[in-house]
GUBA-411539 format. One record per residue (C-alpha): x negated, y, z negated; residue in three letters. Coordinates in steps of 0.1 Angstrom, whole numbers, padded with zeros to 4 digits, always signed. Example, Ala and Ser with C-alpha at 12.3 -4.5 7.8 and 13.67 -1.06 7.14 Angstrom:
2
-0123-0045-0078ALA-0137-0011-0071SER
END
This chain:
474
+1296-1429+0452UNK+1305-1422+0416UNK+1324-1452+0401UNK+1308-1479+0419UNK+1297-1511+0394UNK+1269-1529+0407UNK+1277-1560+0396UNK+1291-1584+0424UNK+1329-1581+0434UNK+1334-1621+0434UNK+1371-1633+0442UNK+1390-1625+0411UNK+1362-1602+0390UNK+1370-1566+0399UNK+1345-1542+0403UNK+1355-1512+0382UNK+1369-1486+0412UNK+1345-1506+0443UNK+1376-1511+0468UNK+1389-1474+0463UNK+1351-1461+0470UNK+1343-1488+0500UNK+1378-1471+0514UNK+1364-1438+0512UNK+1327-1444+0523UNK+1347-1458+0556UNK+1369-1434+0562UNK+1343-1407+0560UNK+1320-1419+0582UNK+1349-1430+0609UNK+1338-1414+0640UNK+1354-1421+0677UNK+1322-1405+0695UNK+1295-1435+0685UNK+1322-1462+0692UNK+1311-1487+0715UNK+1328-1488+0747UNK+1351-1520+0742UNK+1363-1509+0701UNK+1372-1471+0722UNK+1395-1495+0744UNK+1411-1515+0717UNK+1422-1482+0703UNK+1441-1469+0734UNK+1458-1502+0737UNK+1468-1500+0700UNK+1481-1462+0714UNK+1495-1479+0741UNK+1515-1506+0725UNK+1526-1485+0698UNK+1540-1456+0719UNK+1561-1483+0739UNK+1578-1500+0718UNK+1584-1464+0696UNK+1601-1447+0728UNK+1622-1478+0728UNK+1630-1483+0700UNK+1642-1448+0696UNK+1676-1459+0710UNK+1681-1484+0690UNK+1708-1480+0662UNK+1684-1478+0629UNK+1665-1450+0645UNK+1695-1433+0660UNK+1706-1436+0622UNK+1676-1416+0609UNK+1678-1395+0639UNK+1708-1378+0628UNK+1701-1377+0592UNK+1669-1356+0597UNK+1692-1332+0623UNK+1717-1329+0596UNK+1689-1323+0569UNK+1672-1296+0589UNK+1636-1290+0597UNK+1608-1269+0610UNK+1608-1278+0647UNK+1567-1292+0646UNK+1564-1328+0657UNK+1584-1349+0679UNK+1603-1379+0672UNK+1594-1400+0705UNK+1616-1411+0730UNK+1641-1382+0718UNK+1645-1345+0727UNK+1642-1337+0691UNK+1614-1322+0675UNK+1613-1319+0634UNK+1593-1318+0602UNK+1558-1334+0603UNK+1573-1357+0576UNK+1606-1365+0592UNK+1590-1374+0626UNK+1564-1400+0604UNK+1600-1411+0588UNK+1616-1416+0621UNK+1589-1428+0645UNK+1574-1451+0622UNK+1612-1464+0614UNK+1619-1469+0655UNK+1581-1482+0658UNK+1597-1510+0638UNK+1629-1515+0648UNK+1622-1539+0677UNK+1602-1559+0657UNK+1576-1558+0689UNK+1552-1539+0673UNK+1519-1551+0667UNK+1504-1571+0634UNK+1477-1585+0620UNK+1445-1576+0596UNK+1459-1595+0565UNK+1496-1599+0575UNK+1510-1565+0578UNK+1521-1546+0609UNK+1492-1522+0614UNK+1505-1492+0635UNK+1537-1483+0623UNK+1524-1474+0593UNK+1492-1456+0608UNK+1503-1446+0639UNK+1536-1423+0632UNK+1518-1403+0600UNK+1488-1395+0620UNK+1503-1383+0650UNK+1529-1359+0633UNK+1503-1345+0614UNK+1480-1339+0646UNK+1510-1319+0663UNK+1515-1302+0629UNK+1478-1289+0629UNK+1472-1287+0669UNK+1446-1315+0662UNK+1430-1324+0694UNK+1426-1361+0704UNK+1394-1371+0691UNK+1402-1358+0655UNK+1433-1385+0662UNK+1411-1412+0672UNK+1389-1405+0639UNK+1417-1405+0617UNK+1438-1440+0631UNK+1403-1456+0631UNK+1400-1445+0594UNK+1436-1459+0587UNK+1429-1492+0605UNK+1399-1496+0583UNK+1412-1486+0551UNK+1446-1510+0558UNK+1425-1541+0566UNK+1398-1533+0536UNK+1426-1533+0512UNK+1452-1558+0530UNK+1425-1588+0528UNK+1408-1577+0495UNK+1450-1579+0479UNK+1448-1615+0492UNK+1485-1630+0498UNK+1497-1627+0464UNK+1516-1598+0471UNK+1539-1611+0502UNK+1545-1641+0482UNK+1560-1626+0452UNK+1582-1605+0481UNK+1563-1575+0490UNK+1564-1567+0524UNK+1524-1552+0529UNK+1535-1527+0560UNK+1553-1508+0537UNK+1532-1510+0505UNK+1490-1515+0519UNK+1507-1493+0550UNK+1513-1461+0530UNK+1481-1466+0514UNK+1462-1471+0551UNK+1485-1440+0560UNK+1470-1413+0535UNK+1441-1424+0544UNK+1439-1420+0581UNK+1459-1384+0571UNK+1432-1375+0546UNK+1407-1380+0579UNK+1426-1359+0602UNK+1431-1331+0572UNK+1395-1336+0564UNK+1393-1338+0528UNK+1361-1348+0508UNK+1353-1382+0480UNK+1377-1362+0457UNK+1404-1357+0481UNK+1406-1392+0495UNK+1406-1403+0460UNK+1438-1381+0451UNK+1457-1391+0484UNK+1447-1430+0478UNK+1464-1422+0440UNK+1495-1406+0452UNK+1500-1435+0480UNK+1499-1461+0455UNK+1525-1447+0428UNK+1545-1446+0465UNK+1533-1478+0477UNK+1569-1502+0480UNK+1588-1518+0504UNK+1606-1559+0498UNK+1607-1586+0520UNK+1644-1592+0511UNK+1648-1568+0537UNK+1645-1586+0566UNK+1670-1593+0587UNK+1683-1556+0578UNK+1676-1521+0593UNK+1657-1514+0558UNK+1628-1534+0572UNK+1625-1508+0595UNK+1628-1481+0567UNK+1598-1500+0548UNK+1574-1487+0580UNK+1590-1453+0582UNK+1585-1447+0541UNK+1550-1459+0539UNK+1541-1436+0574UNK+1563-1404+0556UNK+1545-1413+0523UNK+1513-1416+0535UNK+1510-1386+0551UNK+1531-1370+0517UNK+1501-1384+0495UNK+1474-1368+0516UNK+1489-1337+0522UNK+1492-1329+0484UNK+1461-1346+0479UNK+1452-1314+0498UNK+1466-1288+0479UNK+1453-1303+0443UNK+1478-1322+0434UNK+1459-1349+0411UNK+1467-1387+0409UNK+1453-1412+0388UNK+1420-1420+0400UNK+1415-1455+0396UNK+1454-1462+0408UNK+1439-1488+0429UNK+1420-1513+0405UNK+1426-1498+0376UNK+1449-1513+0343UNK+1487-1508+0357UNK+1475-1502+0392UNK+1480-1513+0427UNK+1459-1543+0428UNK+1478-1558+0393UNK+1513-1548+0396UNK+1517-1559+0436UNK+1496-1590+0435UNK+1473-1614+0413UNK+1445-1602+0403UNK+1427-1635+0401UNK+1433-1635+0438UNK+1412-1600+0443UNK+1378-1608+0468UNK+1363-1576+0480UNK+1342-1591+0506UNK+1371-1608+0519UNK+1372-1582+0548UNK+1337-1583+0560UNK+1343-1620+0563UNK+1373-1614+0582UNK+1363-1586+0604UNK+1322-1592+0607UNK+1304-1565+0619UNK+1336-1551+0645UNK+1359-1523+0633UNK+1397-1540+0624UNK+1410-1520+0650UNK+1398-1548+0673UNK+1413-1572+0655UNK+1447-1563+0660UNK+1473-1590+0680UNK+1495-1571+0700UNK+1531-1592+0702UNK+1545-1608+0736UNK+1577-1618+0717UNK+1600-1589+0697UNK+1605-1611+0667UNK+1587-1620+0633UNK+1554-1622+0639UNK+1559-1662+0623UNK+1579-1673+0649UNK+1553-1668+0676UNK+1537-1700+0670UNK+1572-1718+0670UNK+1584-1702+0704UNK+1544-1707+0722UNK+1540-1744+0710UNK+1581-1750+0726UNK+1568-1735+0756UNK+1537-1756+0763UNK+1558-1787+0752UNK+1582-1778+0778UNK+1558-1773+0803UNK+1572-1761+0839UNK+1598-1788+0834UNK+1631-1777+0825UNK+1649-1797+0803UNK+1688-1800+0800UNK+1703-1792+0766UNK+1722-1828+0770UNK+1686-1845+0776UNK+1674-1833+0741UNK+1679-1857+0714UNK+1662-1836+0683UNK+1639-1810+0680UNK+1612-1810+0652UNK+1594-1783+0642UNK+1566-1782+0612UNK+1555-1748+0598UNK+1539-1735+0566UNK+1558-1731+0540UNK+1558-1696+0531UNK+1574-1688+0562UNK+1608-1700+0553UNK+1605-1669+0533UNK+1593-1650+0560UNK+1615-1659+0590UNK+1638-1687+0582UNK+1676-1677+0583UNK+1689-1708+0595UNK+1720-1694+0610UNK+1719-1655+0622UNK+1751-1638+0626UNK+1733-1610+0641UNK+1705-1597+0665UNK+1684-1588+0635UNK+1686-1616+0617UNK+1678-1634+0650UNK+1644-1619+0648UNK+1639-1637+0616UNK+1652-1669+0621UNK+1629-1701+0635UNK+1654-1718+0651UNK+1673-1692+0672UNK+1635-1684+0683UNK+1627-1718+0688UNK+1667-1722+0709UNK+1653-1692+0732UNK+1618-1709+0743UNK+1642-1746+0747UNK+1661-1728+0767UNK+1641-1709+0786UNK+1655-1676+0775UNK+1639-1644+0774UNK+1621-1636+0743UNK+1616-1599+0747UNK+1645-1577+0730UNK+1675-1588+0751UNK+1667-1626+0734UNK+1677-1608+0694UNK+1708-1593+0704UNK+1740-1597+0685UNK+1753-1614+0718UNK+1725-1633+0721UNK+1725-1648+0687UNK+1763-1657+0693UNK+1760-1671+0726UNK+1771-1710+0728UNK+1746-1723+0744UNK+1720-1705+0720UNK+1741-1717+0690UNK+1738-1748+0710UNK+1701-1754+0713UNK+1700-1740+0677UNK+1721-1773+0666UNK+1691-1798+0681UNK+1665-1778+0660UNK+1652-1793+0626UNK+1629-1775+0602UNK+1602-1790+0576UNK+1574-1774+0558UNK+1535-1789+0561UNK+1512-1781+0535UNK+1486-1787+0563UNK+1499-1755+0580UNK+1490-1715+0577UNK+1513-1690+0577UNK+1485-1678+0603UNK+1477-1709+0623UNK+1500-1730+0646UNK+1532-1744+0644UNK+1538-1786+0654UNK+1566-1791+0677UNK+1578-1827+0687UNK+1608-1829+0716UNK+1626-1859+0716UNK+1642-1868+0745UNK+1673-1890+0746UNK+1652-1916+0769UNK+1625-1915+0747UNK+1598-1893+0760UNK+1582-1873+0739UNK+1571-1840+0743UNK+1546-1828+0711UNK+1526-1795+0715UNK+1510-1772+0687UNK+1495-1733+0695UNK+1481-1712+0674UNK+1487-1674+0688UNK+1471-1658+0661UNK+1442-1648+0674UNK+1427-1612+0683UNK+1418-1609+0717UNK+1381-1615+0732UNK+1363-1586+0743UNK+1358-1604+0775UNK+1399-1604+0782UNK+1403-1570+0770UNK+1407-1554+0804UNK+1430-1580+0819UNK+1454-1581+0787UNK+1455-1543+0786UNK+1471-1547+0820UNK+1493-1570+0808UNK+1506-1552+0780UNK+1507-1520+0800UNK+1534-1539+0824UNK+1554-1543+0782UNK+1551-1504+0779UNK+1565-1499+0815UNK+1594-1525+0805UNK+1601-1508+0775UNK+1593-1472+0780UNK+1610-1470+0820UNK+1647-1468+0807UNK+1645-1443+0783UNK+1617-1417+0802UNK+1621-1434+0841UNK+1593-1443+0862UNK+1580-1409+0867UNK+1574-1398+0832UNK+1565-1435+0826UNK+1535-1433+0847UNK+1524-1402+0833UNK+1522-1413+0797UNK+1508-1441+0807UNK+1477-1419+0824UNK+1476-1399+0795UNK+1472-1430+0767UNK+1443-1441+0785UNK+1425-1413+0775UNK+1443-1398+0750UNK+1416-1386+0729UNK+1408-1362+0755UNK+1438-1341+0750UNK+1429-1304+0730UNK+1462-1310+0713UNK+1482-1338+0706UNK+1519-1319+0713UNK+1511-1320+0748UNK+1505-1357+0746UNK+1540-1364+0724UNK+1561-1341+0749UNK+1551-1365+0771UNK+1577-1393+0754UNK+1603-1363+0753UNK+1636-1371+0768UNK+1658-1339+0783UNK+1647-1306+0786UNK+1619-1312+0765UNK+1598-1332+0790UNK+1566-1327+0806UNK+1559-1348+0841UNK+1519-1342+0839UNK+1495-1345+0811UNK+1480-1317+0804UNK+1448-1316+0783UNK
END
């Protein structure tokens, strides 16, 4: 592909335009139909998971918010937002589903420390039920997202998130045009266009969390994304080197010393990045997994009185003090970014789903409680990716140590028996808002949704009220 520098792409020395063409070169030869088997499977479960915890987090106030903003704004009726009756703009439904994808903090994460489908997923499918796309275009274009996210997420390197970006919203508008670019089918030029136009969009602070406006970073790079390829499109031009070039992505979010192209091959080996994707069994920061997991196996199957507990030390990296360490919450939120109200819920043996990051549960004495016996320090000897240490101390003097590291993709070889389990999270989550019926239909449906002619019979599947549909049809 034009542009390409032979020389080698070693960590720091950047190859004059070799990401943005590596991007493209993937993303054009993205293709469902010579998937093996197992990668076809991690890409319904990525359907799965994010269609659950979308539909409920529909309800929840930051998408009810946005909701009612893009009502009031006005629209022509052509995608849904999930888990409502409503039906808008193409770009108001990638606004609002990506935004309620989010809002749970539930969704899933991964390839380079970014929260994969939010970004992907909500841009993609409003644009298949603006064109009548059928499924398998879908599956093309979110395997072409998936890619591109993980290409560029790991090339970036962490320099990025530590200076405060937050990479869903800024390498997840990128991944966005991209898998929209697929779907729309546009050629080298195209792709190269949308990729410009994502970038000049690309934003989106870790400051944020804690507020709905981390929510609002997935919902702008999923609206944005699907903006830049739809221009991209209709000729609008961008700067073609916006990726690498002086003044562009890779040097105004990040370090540029920090740059390895073959940082993603390393990372992913010869599978597609959709199967690396970890799909979340608690609805908080991502970086408190490890700190809720290791609590749990220290405290075994034996309960353990609050008045028995003398201290509670927990070791993690660093950077995540920036990343999930409000030391006192005052609200549900906040909870979802705070290591020791996580760490309170696993003492306690308290539910960790959404009902654990409540505004009442974050107030609740006995949380605040258990919060009081937790003490934080930072390890140089930890990842922001790799296990937490947890020591219990006892007031008799027993100790109870235990470090997991949850951060791993799942093995081919457990695929089928996790799917099950997280289809019992979408039943959990999705059950309230659509009731069983409809439940189990959409359930049906995602495990083969790239059989459907066209995707608005899939999404009025999630539709609440009139709008509903009972049966798949395909």
């Amino acid at each position: 592909m034009a542009g390409i520098d032979q020389s080698p792409a070693r960590a720091g020395v950047l190859a004059v335009n070799a990401l943005r063409d590596r991007v493209v070169e993937e993303a054009l030869a993205a293709d469902c139909q010579h998937l093996p088997t197992p990668t076809l499977d991690f890409l319904r479960l990525a359907v799965l998971d994010w269609v659950g915890v979308t539909v409920a987090g529909a309800t929840e106030p930051s998408a009810r918010l946005l909701q009612g903003f893009v009502v009031d704004e006005g629209s022509a009726p052509v995608a849904a937002a999930l888990g409502t009756d409503l039906r808008v703009s193409a770009q108001q439904a990638a606004l609002v589903n990506g935004a309620a994808g989010h809002a749970l903090d539930f969704d899933d994460m991964g390839l380079g420390g970014t929260h994969p489908s939010v970004a992907i997923a909500p841009a993609v499918f409003a644009l298949a039920e603006k064109r009548h796309a059928d499924g398998r275009l879908l599956a093309d274009a979110l395997l072409a997202g998936y890619q591109a996210l993980a290409r560029i997420s790991y090339a970036s390197g962490w320099s990025a998130y530590q200076r405060g970006f937050h990479a869903t919203g800024t390498v997840g508008t990128l991944a966005a045009a991209v898998g929209c670019a697929k779907l729309l089918g546009l050629d080298e030029e195209g792709y190269v266009a949308a990729l410009g136009l994502a970038a000049t969009q690309a934003a989106g602070l870790k400051v944020s969390f804690g507020t709905m406006a981390k929510h609002l970073n997935a919902g702008k790079a999923a609206a944005n994304g699907l903006l830049a390829a739809e221009l991209a499109a209709i000729g609008f031009t961008a700067a073609a080197d916006a990726l690498e070039g002086h003044q562009g992505f890779l040097r105004t979010h990040g370090d540029i010393g920090d740059f390895d192209l073959d940082r993603a091959d390393r990372a992913l080996g010869h599978g597609h990045a959709v199967t690396q994707l970890m799909f979340k069994p608690h609805a908080a920061c991502g970086g408190t997994h490890s700190t809720i997991d290791s609590i749990t196996r220290a405290v075994g199957d034996r309960p353990i009185d609050l008045a028995d507990i003398e201290r509670v030390d927990v070791t993690v990296a660093t950077d995540l003090l920036d990343m999930c360490g409000i030391a006192e919450p005052r609200t549900g939120l906040e909870g979802k970014f705070s290591l020791r109200h996580a760490a309170a819920l696993a003492l306690g043996g308290r539910s960790t789903g959404p009902s654990g990051f409540t505004d009442q549960a974050v107030l609740d004495p006995d949380n605040r409680a258990a919060r009081a016996l937790v003490h934080l320090s930072t390890s140089p000897r930890l990842a922001v990716d790799g296990p937490a240490e947890v020591d219990v101390r006892l007031r008799n003097g027993e100790h109870r140590a235990a470090s997991v590291n949850p951060y791993v993709p799942i093995p081919e070889a457990e695929l089928r028996a996790r799917y099950g389990l997280f289809a019992g999270k979408f039943s959990e989550l999705v059950t309230p808002v659509l009731g069983r019926r409809q439940t189990e239909a959409l359930l049906e449906a995602i495990s083969a949704f790239e059989e459907f002619d066209d995707m608005t019979a899939f999404t009025r599947l999630t539709a609440t009220g009139e709008a509903r549909l009972t049966v798949p049809h395909r």
